[in-house]
Each structure stands twice: as structure tokens, then as C-alpha cells.
C-alpha positions in Angstrom: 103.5 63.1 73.9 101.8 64.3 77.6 103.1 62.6 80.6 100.4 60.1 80.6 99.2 61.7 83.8 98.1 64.7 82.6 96.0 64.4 79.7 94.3 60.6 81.5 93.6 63.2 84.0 91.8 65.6 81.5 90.1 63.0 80.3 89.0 61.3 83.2 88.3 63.9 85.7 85.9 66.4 83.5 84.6 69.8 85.1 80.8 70.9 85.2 82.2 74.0 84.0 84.1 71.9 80.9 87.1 70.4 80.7 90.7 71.6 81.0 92.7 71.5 77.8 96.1 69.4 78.8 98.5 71.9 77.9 97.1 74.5 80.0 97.2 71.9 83.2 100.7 71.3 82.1 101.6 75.1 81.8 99.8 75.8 84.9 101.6 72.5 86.9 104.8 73.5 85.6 104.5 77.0 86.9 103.8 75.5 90.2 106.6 73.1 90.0 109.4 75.8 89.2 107.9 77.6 92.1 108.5 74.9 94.8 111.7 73.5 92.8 112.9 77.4 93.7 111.0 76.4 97.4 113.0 73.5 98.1 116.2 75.2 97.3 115.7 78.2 99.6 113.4 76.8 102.3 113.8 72.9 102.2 110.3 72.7 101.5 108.2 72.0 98.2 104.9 72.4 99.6 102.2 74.4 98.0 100.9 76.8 100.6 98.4 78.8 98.7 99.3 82.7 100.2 103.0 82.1 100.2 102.7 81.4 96.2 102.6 85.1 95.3 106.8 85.2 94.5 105.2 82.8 91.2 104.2 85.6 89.9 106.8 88.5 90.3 108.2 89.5 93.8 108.0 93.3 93.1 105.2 93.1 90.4 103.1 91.6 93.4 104.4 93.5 96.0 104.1 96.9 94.1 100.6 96.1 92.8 99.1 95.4 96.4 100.3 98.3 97.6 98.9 100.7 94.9 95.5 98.5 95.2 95.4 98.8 99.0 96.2 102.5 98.7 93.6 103.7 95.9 90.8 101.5 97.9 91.5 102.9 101.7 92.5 106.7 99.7 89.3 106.6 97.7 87.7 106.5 100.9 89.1 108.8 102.5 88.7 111.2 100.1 85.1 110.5 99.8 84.8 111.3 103.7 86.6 114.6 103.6 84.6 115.5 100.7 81.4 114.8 102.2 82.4 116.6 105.4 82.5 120.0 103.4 85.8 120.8 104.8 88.0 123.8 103.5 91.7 123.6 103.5 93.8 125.6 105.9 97.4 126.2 105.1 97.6 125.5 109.6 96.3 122.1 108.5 100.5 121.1 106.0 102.0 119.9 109.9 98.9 117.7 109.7 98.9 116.7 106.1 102.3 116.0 106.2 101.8 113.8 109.1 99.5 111.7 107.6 101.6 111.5 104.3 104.0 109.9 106.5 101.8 107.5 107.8 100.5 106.4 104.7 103.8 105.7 103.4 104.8 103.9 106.7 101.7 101.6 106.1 102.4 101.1 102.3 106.0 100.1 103.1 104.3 97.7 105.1 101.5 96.6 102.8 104.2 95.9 100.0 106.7 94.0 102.6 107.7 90.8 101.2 106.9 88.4 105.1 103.0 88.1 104.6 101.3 87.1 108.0 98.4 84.9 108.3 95.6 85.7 110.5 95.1 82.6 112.9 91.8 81.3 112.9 89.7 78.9 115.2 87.7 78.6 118.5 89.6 79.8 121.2 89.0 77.4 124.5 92.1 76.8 125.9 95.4 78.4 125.4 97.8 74.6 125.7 98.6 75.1 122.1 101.1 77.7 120.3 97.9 77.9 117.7 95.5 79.0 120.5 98.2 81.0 122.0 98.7 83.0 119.0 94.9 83.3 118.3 94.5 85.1 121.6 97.4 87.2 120.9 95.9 88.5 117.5 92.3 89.3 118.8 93.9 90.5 121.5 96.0 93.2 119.1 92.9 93.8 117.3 91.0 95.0 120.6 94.1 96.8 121.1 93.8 98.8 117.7 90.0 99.3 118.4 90.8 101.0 121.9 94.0 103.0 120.8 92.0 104.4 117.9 89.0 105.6 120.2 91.3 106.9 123.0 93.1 109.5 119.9 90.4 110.7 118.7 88.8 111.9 122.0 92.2 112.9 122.9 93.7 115.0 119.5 90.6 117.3 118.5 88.0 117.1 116.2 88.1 117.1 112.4 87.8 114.0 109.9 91.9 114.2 109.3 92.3 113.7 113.0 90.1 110.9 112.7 92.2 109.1 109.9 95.3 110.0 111.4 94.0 108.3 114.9 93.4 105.0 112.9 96.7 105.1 111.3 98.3 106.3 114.4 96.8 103.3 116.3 97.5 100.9 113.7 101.2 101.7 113.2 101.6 101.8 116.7 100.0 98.5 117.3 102.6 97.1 114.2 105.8 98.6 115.4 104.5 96.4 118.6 104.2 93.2 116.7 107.2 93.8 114.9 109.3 93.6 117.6 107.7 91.0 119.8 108.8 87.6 119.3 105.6 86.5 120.3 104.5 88.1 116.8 106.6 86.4 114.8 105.3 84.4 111.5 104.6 80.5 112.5 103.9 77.7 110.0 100.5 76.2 111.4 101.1 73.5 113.5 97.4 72.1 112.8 95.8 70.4 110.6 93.6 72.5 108.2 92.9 72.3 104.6 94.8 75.2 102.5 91.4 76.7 101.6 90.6 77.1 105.2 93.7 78.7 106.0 92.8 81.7 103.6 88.6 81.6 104.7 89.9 82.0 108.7 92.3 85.0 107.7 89.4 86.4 105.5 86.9 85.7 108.1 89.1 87.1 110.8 89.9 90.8 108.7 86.1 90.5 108.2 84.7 90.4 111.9 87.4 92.5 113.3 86.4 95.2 110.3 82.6 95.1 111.1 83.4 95.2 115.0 85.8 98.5 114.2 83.8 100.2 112.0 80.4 99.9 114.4 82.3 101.0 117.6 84.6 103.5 115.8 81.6 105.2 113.6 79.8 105.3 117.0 82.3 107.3 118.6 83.1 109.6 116.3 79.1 110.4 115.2 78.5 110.9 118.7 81.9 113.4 119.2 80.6 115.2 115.8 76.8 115.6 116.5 76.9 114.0 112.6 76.0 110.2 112.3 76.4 110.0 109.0 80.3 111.1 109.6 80.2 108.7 112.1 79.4 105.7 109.5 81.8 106.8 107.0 84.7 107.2 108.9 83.4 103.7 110.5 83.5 102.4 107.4 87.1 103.8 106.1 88.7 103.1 109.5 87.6 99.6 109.2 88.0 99.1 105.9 91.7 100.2 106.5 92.1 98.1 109.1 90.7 95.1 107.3 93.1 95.9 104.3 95.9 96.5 105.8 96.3 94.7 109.2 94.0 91.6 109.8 93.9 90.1 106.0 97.3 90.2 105.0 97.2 86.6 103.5 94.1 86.9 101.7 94.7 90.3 100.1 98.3 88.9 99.1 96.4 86.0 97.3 94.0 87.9 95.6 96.4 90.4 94.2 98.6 87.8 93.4 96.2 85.4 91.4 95.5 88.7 89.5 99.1 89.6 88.4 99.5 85.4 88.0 96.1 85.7 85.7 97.0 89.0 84.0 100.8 87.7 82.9 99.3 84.0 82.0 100.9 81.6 84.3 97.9 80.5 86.9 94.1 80.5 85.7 91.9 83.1 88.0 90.1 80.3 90.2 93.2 79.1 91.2 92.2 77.2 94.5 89.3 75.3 92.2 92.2 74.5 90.0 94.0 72.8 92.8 91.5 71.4 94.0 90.5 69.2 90.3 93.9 68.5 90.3 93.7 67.4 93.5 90.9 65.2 93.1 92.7 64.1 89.9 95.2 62.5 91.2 98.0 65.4 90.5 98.7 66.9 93.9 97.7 65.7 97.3 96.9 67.4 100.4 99.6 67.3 103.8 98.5 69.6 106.3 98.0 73.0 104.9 100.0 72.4 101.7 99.5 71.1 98.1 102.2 68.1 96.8 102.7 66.6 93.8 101.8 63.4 94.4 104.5 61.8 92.0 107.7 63.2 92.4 108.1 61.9 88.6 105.6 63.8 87.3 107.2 67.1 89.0 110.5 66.3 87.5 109.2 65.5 83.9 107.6 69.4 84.7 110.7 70.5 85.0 112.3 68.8 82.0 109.6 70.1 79.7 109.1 73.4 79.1 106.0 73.4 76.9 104.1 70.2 76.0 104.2 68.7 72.7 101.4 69.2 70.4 98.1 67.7 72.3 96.6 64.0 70.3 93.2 64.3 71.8 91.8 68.1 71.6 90.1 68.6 74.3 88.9 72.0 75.9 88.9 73.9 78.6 
């Protein structure tokens, strides 16, 4: 039969949406448990942090697919703006093409790394924490990326590949920075804050500094081009790149995983509302900014079984 916790769970803790059936909770659970069982061997730690559960699904299948994902969406883009701009090519323009080939490689490789960073969030008032310390630092690097971009583009030429290559110039720059600052470096959050809220600040975060970048950058560059609408579109691109591949790191990694864990059947595609029922049902608790199992029985009996006997009480999902 079910460990008695799972399908009392089922049973007692019903969705709006309808009920999970048992043996997908204990797929799903077990997935989760092999994932910090592998954790706790490596790290010494078997919480559940929701952007750091990505390797569940396939190291390189993850990896690989947000790279191509980030790519097509900034590239698409791109390539919309240079067709709009009615722009011939000019065999003078391979040093330049080449250039940005580079780049864009440069920023895949980083896109695809396996260390995923998480955008701090929060109201900055003072600066007596490491959190508020490193929240400063990181709107301070996005101001940085804003203002590098701007000084390129009046300083290289015209054109809309100058443009692009300005906001990959200025972001690479600004991550070859953080890269080797120790400052920089990837910290567990010290606070207290809810996993859910650890992914809404980093997606909040990419989303402000993306709006900010795109109006200030669009600005410049329609008012260098005498063409506004030029101006929004590479406003739009430069932030959007920016967003994607800079200041949402831990979000985008989530989303690309839950879609490879949805795609190869081992996590349902609202994971987070998942975790939360079981949560609320008594399977996993909350400390700090991880999930638990709450019965370390329960994980082990995971971990024993690889599929669930035949379910006695048929319910659905």
C-alpha cells in the first residue's frame, strides 16, 4: 500500500482545481527526494530551494535548453530591429558581425553556466546587513550597465549593430566585473523569506531594471537616430536582453527548468502550487527559503520505493 501519508493527504487536503491522484504525489515527492538525497551528499544540505532544483531534471538538458531559449527570444529581436531599420549589408560590416558573434557566444556560455545567481530583493535603508549590502551592489551594477551602454553608443557610431553590440559590450563588461569580485560571489540568503518570494524579488528585480533600460536606452538612441521608433525597439531588445540574461537568472532557470521537468514527466508544470498543497498537507515544511520533508520517514520510504503499489482508493488529479 501508500505510505499512509500520502494518499490521507490526497484525501484530506482536496484542490479547487481537483484532487491529486496519490501516485503522482508520490512520483513527484520521490523525484524531489532523490534530488536532495543527491543534495545532502554533495552539499550537506537537503533543503528544497526552488531555482537550485533545475539539476532534477537534466544538468545539460537544462542548461542547453535555456541557452537556446534565451538566444532565439533576444535573436528574434534583434533581427526584427535590423529588419525594420531597412539596413543593407556591407561586406566592411564581417569585423563587426564577427564581433558580435563573439559576444553572443560569450553571453550564451554564460546563460547555460551551471552557478545560477539570484537577484537580491527588498527595501534598501541601511546597508548593516550582507543582504542589504549585496542589494546595493546589484542595483548598483545594473546602473552601471545602463550608463556603460549609453556612453558606447554615443561613443562607437551609429547603426542598429553598434547599438546591440553596445549592450552586449556593456553587459559582458559589467559580468567579467562580477565575476571576479568577491563581493559578487553567490550567497545563500541570510533572511527569512518564503521560497516563492525569493523567485517574485529576482523576477521583479529583471523586471524594473528592464523597463528602466529599455525607456533610458530607447531614448538615447531615438534621439542619436532622428527615428523614435528605432529608439523603442532597440529599447525594448536591449532591455529585454538585459532582463534575460543578467538580472533574472534565477527565474529564467526555473521556468526552463519546470518545462524540461514537465516535458520528461518528473514535476507537474505549477510546481510552486504543488509545493505549496504539499505544504499545507502536511508533506514538506517551510525553513527559511527552503522546502523539507517534514518526516524524515516519509523521505526514506521515497527512496525505498521506486513506484507506488497499485492505488486502493482512485482518486484523481
Amino acid at each position: 500500500m501508500h505510505h499512509p501519508g500520502v494518499p490521507a493527504a490526497v484525501r484530506l487536503h482536496p484542490r479547487a482545481a481537483g484532487p491529486y491522484r496519490p501516485e503522482h504525489v508520490h512520483h513527484w515527492l520521490r523525484q524531489l527526494a532523490l534530488h536532495s538525497e543527491r543534495q545532502a551528499a554533495v552539499t550537506a544540505q537537503a533543503g528544497l530551494v526552488p531555482h537550485q532544483l533545475w539539476p532534477l531534471a537534466g544538468p545539460w538538458t537544462v542548461r542547453v535548453a535555456d541557452a537556446l531559449l534565451t538566444s532565439f527570444v533576444i535573436l528574434s529581436g534583434a533581427a526584427a530591429l535590423l529588419m525594420r531599420s531597412d539596413s543593407g549589408l556591407d561586406p566592411r560590416d564581417l569585423p563587426t558581425a564577427v564581433a558580435f558573434a563573439g559576444l553572443v557566444l560569450v553571453l550564451l556560455a554564460r546563460v547555460g553556466r551551471g552557478r545560477v545567481s539570484l537577484s537580491p530583493g527588498g527595501k534598501l535603508r541601511r546597508l548593516h546587513t550582507q543582504h542589504e549590502r549585496q542589494l546595493l551592489l546589484h542595483r548598483l551594477r545594473g546602473a552601471a550597465v545602463l550608463v556603460l551602454a549609453i556612453v558606447i553608443v554615443q561613443w562607437v557610431a551609429s547603426g542598429l549593430v553598434a547599438v546591440v553590440i553596445a549592450v552586449l559590450t556593456a553587459g559582458l563588461v559589467l559580468t567579467l566585473v562580477s565575476e571576479f569580485t568577491a563581493a559578487s560571489r553567490d550567497h545563500e540568503p541570510q533572511h527569512k523569506t518564503h521560497p516563492r518570494q525569493l523567485l517574485r524579488d529576482d523576477l521583479n528585480s529583471a523586471l524594473t531594471y528592464s523597463a528602466l533600460f529599455a525607456v533610458c536606452f530607447g531614448t538615447v538612441v531615438g534621439y542619436s537616430s532622428g527615428d523614435y521608433a528605432i529608439g523603442l525597439g532597440a529599447g525594448t531588445v536591449g532591455g529585454l536582453a538585459c532582463g534575460m540574461v543578467w538580472w533574472s537568472e534565477a527565474s529564467r532557470r526555473y521556468l526552463v527548468f519546470v518545462l524540461c521537468a514537465r516535458a520528461r514527466g518528473r514535476l507537474p508544470w505549477r510546481l510552486m502550487r504543488f509545493l505549496d498543497w504539499a505544504y499545507e498537507a502536511g508533506l514538506l515544511r517551510v525553513s527559511g527559503h527552503a522546502y523539507q520533508f517534514r518526516h524524515h520517514e516519509l523521505r526514506a520510504w521515497l527512496l525505498r520505493t521506486p513506484s507506488p503499489p497499485p492505488e486502493s482508493d482512485g482518486g484523481r488529479r
